[in-house]
C-alpha positions in Angstrom: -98.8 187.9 -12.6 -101.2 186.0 -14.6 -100.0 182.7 -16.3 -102.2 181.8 -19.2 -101.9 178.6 -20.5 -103.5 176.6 -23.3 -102.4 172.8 -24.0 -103.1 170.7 -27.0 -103.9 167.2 -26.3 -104.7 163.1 -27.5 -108.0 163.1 -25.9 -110.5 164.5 -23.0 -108.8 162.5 -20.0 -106.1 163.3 -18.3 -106.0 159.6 -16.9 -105.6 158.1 -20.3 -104.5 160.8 -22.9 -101.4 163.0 -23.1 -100.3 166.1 -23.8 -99.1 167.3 -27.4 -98.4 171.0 -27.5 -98.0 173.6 -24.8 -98.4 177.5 -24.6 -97.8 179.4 -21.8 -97.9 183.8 -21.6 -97.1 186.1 -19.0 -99.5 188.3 -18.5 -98.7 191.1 -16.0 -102.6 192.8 -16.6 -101.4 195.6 -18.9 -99.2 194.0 -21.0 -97.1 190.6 -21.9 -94.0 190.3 -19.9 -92.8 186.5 -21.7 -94.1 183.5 -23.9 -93.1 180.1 -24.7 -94.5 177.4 -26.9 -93.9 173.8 -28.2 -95.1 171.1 -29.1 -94.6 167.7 -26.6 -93.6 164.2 -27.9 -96.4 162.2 -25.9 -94.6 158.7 -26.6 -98.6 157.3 -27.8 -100.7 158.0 -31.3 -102.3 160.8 -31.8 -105.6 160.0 -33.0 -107.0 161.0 -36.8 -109.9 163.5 -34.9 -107.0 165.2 -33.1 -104.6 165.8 -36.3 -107.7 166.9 -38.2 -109.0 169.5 -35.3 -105.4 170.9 -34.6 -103.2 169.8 -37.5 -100.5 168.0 -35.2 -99.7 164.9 -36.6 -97.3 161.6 -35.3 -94.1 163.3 -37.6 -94.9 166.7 -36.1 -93.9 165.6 -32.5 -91.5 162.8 -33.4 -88.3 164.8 -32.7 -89.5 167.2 -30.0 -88.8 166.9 -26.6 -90.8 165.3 -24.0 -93.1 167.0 -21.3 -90.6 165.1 -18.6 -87.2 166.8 -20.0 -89.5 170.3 -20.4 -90.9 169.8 -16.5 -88.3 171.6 -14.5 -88.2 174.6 -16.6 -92.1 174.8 -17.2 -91.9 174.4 -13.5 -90.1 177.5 -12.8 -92.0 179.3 -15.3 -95.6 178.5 -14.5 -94.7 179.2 -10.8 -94.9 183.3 -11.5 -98.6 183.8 -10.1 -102.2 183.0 -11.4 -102.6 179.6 -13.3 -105.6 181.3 -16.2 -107.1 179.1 -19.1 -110.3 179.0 -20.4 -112.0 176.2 -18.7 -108.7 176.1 -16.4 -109.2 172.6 -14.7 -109.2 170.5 -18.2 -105.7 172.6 -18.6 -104.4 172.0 -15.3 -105.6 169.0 -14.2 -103.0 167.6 -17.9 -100.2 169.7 -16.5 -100.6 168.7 -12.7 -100.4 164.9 -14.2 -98.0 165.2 -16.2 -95.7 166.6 -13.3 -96.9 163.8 -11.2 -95.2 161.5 -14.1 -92.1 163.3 -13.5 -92.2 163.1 -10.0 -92.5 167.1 -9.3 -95.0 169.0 -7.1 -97.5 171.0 -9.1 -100.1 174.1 -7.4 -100.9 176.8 -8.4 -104.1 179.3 -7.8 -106.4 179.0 -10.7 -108.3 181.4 -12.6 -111.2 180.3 -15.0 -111.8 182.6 -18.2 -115.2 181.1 -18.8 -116.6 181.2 -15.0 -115.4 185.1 -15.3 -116.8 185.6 -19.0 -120.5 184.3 -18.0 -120.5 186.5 -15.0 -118.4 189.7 -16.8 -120.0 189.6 -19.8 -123.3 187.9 -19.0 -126.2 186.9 -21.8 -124.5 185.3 -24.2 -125.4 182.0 -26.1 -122.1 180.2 -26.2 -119.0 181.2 -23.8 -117.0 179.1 -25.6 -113.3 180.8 -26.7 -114.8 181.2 -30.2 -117.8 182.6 -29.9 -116.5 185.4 -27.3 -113.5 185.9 -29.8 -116.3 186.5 -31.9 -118.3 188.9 -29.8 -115.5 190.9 -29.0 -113.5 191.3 -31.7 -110.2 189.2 -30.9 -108.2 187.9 -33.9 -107.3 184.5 -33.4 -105.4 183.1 -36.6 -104.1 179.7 -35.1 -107.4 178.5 -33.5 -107.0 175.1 -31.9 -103.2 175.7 -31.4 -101.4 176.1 -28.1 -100.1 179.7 -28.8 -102.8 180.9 -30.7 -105.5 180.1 -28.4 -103.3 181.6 -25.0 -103.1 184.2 -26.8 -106.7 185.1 -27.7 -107.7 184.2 -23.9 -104.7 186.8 -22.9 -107.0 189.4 -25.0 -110.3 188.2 -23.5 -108.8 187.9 -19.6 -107.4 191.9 -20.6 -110.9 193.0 -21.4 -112.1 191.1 -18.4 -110.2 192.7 -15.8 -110.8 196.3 -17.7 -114.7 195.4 -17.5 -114.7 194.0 -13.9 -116.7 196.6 -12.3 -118.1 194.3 -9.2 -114.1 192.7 -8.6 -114.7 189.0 -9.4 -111.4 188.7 -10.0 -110.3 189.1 -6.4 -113.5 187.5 -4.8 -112.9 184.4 -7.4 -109.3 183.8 -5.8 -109.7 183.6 -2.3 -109.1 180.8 -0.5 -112.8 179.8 0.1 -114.2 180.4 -3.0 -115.2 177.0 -5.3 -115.0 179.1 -8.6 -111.8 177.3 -10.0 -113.4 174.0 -8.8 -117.1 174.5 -10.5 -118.2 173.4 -13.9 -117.3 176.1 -16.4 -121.1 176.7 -16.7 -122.7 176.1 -13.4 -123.9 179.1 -11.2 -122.0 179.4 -8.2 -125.4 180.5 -6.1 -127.2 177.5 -7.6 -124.2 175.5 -6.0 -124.2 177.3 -2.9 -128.2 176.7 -2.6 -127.6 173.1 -2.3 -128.8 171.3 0.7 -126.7 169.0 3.2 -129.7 166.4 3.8 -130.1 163.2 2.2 -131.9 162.9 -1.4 -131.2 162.4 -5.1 -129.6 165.4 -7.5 -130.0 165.7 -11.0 -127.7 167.2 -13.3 -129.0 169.3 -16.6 -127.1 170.5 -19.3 -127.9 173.7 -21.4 -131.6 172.7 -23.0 -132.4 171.5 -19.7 -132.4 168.0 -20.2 -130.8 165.1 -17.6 -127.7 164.2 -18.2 -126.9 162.3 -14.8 -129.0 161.1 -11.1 -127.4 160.6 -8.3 -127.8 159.7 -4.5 -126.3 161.2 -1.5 -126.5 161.5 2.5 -125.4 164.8 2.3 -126.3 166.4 -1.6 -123.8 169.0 -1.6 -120.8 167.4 -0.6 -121.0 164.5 -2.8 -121.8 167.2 -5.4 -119.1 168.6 -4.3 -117.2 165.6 -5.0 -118.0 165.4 -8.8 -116.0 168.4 -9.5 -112.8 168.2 -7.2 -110.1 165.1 -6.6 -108.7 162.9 -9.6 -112.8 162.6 -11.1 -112.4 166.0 -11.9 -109.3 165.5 -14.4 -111.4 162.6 -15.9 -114.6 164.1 -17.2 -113.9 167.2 -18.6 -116.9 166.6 -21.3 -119.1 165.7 -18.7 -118.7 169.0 -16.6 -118.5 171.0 -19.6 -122.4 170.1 -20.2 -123.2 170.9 -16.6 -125.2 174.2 -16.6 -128.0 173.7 -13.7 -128.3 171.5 -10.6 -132.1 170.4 -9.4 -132.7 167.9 -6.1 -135.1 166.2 -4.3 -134.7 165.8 -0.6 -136.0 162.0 0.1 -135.0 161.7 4.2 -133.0 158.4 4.2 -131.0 156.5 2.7 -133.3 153.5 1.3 -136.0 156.0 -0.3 -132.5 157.7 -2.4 -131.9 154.4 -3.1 -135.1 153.6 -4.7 -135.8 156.8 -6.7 -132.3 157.0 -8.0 -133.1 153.8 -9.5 -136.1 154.9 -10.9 -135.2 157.9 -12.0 -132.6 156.5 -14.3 -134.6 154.1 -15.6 -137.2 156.8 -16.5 -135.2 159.3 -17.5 -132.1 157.0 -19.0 -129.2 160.2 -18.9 -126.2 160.3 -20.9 -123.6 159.9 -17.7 -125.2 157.1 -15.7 -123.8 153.7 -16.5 -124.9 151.6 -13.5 -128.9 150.4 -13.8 -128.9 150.6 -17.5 -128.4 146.8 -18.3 -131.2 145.0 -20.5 -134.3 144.8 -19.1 -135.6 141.1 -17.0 -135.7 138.5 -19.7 -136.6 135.2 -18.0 -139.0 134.6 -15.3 -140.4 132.0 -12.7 -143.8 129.8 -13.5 -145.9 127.5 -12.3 -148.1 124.9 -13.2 -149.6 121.4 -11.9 -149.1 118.7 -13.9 -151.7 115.6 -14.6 -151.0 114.4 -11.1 -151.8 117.4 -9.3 -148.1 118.3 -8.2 -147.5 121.6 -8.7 -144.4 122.0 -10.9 -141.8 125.4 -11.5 -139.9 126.4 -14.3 -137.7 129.2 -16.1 -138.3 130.7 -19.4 -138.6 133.8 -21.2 -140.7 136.5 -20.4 -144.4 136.5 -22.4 -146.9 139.1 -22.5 -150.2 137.2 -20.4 -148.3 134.7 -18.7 -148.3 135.5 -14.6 -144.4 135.8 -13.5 -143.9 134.5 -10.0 -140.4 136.5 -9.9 -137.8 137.7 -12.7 -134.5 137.4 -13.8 -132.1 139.3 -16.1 -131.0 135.4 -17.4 -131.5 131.7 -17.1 -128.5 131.0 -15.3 -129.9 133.8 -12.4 -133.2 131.8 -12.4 -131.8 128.4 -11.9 -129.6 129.6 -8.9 -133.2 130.4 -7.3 -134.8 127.4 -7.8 -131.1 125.6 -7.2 -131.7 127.3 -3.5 -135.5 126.8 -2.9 -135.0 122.9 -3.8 -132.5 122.2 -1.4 -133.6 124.6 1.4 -137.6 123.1 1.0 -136.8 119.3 -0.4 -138.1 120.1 -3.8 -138.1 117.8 -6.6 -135.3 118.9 -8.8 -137.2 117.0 -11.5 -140.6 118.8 -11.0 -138.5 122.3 -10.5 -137.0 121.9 -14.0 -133.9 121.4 -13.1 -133.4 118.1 -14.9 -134.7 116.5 -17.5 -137.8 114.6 -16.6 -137.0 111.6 -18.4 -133.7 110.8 -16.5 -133.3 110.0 -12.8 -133.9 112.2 -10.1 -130.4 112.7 -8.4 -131.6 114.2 -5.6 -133.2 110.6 -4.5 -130.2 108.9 -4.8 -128.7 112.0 -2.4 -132.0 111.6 0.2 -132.7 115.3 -0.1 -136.1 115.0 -2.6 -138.8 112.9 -1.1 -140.0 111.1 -3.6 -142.7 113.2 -5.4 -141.3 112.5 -8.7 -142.4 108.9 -8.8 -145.7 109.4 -7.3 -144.2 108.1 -4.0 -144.7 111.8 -1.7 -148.1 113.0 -1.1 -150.2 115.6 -3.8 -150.9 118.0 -0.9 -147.5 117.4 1.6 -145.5 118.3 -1.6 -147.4 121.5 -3.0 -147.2 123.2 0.5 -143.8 122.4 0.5 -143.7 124.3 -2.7 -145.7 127.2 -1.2 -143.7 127.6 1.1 -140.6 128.3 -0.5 -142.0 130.7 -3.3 -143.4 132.3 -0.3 -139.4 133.2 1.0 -138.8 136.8 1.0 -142.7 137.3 0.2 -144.0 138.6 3.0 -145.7 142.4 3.7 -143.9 144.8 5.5 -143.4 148.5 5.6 -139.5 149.6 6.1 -139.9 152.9 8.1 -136.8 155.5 8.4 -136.3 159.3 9.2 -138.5 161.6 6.7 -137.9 164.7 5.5 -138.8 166.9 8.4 -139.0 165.6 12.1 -142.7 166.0 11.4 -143.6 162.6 9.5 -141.5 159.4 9.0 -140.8 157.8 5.7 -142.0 154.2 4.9 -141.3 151.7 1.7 -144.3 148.8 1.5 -143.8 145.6 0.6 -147.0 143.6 -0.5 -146.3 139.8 -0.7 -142.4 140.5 -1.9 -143.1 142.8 -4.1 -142.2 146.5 -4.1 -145.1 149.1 -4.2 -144.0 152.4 -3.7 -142.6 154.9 -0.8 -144.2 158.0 1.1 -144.0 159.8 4.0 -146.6 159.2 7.2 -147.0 161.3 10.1 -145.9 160.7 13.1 -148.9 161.2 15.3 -150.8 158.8 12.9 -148.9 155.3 14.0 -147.7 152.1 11.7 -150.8 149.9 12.7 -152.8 149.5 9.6 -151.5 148.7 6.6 -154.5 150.3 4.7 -154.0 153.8 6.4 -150.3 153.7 5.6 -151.4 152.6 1.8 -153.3 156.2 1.8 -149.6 157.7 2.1 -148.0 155.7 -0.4 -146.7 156.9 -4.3 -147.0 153.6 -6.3 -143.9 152.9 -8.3 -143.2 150.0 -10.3 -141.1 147.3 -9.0 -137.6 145.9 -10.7 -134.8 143.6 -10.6 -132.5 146.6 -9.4 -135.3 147.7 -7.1 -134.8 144.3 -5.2 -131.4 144.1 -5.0 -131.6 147.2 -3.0 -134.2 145.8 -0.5 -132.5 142.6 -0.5 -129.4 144.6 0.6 -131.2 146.6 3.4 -132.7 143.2 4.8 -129.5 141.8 5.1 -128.4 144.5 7.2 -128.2 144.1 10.7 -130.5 146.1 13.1 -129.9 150.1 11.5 -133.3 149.7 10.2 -137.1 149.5 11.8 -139.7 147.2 9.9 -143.2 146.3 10.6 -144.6 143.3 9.6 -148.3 142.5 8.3 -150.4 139.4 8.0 -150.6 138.4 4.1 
């Protein structure tokens, strides 16, 4: 028996939205055996968008009953076969939550009317329930209602299973098979073809375009991931626009790391939220005052002025120097972090030598300075598993900046730093970008690195 349901909701998320109206047909695959229909008090707003795409407004619900009092016999009911919608996990994933609210089990098998339409009845533009209704010349006078759109997919699921020459039908309901778990839209061998290494994966929607970038150890399981669990119920928009999966196999870890970051930043896609803040505003300078002590300060960013580091903000910036002055004995004066007409505090404390009265050496002091904008800008190579057992992969840092990433041979050795540079895909470097090698430096011992003289 094939239940097909179709629900009316608040909103895209089953997390935050509820349901409003519910249809539900028996469909024995000749003809209907049962219906039921109503609409759901769901105890929140419905929102103006909602009344004006389905015409179910605040009064319409007021007096009927709520999905709770309407489980235990929408429990019995739904429990006659094959859950069926037409992009069944938005559908189900509502239903399944709302009988979590009222504390019943929910499972079902689930069928996908879309998954089967683009393989049934492949070529088509749009697979949405319009457009096929549409194509195959299926009535549907209550479009955007819960009984008028079950119905319809009841007619396109009958001229599926007449048309289903090959038996997807069967195949898609085994046990093992990921079609009820798939984006409506996404090829099940372009899923399959996914590799189990580590590397970034891109998701495209219909014109191609990126919509999200992500990292992984292993790409198809964390693909995997997106579309199964509680994330699944949550982003029914966002799977609906996924039509093709691309990849790029990186070897470890750190290198997914890095291009992830990149890649977002180039390519800036719709569902990536994380790496998308402004860009650096503020950054670190120096200069040597009329004395000859070299002096540091924070301010904006200026096109032509030589940035020893940067910041997303001034309060970032002054936590730096905050550091370097009390791990190197700096001058909080001449570090700009007090006015330089007041008294230097840190005299009073012991812990600044004197440099802002004249009273610490020219030289002693500016090496003391050197020194600390020197921390954490040294020139090393981190080196990790490549992409084949053939080469090994390597990220350079020149003076504490990031250059790039590539992938040496084996046979060739880490010794020189200009060989390794021959291997090496120059990228640009960022605040994100150094959080991530800031991270992999703190981490103890699960990483190789070789050092280099400056």
């Amino acid at each position: 028996m094939y239940v097909v349901v179709d629900i009316e909701t608040t909103g895209g998320s089953a997390k935050y939205h509820r349901i409003i109206e519910i249809a539900i047909v028996l469909f024995n695959g000749n003809v209907i055996v049962e219906r039921f229909s109503s609409l759901v008090n769901p105890g929140v707003y419905i929102p103006a968008y909602i009344t004006a795409l389905t015409g179910i407004d605040d009064d319409m619900v007021a007096d009927a009953p709520v999905f709770q009092d309407m489980a235990p016999y929408l429990q019995k009911f739904l429990n006659e076969g094959v859950f069926v919608a037409h992009n069944v996990n938005f559908d189900y994933g509502f239903i399944k939550k709302e009988f979590e609210l009222a504390g019943l089990k929910f499972e079902m098998k689930k069928l996908c009317t879309v998954r089967l339409s683009r393989k049934i009845i492949p070529g088509l533009s749009s697979y949405a329930l319009g457009n096929l209704c549409r194509h195959l010349g299926i009535v549907n006078n209550a479009r955007h209602r819960a009984l008028g759109d079950a119905l319809a997919t009841v007619q396109l699921l009958n001229h599926l299973i007449t048309n289903d020459t090959q038996d997807f039908i069967t195949k898609s309901l085994k046990r093992n098979s990921k079609e009820a778990t798939l984006p409506a839209n996404l090829s099940k061998e372009e899923y399959e073809s996914l590799p189990v290494d580590t590397g970034i994966y891109y998701f495209h929607n219909q014109r191609g375009k990126v919509i999200y970038v992500g990292k992984a150890k292993n790409i198809k399981s964390r693909v995997t991931g997106h579309f199964t669990g509680d994330s699944a119920k949550e982003k029914r928009l966002f799977h609906e626009k996924i039509h093709h999966i691309s990849y790029e196999l990186c070897g470890n870890e750190l290198i997914a790391l890095l291009y992830e970051s990149r890649e977002i930043k180039r390519l800036w896609p719709e569902y990536n939220r994380s790496q998308k803040g402004p860009a650096v505003q503020y950054g670190l300078y120096d200069y040597y005052d009329r004395s000859g002590y070299r002096r540091l300060s924070i301010g904006k960013v200026q096109k032509g002025m030589v940035v020893l580091r940067r910041f997303r903000s001034i309060l970032e910036g002054r936590g730096l120097l905050k550091e370097l002055v009390e791990e190197y004995r700096l001058c909080p004066k001449l570090s700009g972090l007090q006015k330089s007409n007041g008294e230097c505090l840190n005299t009073k404390l012991g812990s600044c030598d004197g440099a802002c009265g004249g009273h610490e050496d020219v030289e002693a002091y500016n090496k003391k300075v050197s020194k600390a904008l020197r921390k954490g800008k040294g020139t090393f190579v981190f080196v990790g598993s490549g992409r084949s057992v053939e080469e090994q992969a390597v990220v350079l840092v020149e003076r504490g900046l990031y250059m790039g990433h590539g992938y040496v041979p084996f046979e060739m050795g880490l010794s020189s730093l200009e060989r390794i540079k021959d291997y090496i895909d120059y990228y640009p470097d960022s605040q994100d970008i150094q959080k991530i090698l800031a991270m992999y430096l703190r981490k103890p011992g699960n990483q190789k690195i070789v050092k280099f003289q400056d």
